[in-house]
C-alpha positions as a Python dict, from the first residue, in 0.01 Angstrom:
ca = {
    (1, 'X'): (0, 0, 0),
    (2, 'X'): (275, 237, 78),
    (3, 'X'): (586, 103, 255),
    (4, 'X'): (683, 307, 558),
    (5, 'X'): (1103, 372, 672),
    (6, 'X'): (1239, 435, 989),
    (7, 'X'): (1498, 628, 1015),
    (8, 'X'): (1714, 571, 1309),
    (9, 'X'): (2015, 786, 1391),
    (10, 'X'): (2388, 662, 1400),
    (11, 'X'): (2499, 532, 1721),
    (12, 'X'): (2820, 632, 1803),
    (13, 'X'): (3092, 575, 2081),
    (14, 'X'): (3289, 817, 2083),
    (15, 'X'): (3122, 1105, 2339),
    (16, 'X'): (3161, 847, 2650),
    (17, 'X'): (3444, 661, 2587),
    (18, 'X'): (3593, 512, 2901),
    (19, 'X'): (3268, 528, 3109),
    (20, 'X'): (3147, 208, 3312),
    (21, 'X'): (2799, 281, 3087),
    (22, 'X'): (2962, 259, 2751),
    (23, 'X'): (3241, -1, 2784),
    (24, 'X'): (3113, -222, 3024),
    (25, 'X'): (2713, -185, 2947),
    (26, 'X'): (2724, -96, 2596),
    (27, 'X'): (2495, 224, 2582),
    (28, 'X'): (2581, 430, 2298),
    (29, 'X'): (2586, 828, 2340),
    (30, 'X'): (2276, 900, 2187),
    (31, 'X'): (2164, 649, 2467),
    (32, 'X'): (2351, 836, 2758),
    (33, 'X'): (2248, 1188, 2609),
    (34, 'X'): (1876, 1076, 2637),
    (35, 'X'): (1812, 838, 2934),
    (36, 'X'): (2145, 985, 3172),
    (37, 'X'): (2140, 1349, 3053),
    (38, 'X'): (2438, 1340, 2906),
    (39, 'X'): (2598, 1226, 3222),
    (40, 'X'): (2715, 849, 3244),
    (41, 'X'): (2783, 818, 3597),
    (42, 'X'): (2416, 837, 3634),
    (43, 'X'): (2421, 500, 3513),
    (44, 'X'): (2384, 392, 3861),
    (45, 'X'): (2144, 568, 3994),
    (46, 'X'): (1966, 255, 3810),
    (47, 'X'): (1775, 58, 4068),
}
């Protein structure tokens, strides 16, 4: 049987540094780029 590997990408900090989403929530900026647009005050728009 073949074994299968995930690749996942790098999560960095760096993008989003000082944002309520990043510091306080700990969403990386591969997180914030996908679920907020790139935009962290999005964050909460959250209900």
């Amino acid at each position: 049987m073949e074994e299968e590997y995930y690749y996942e990408e790098e999560r960095t900090y760096d993008n989003y540094n000082g944002s309520y989403a990043q510091d306080v929530e700990g969403w990386s900026d591969q997180d914030i780029d996908d679920v907020f647009d790139g935009d962290p005050d999005a964050y909460w728009n959250i209900d």
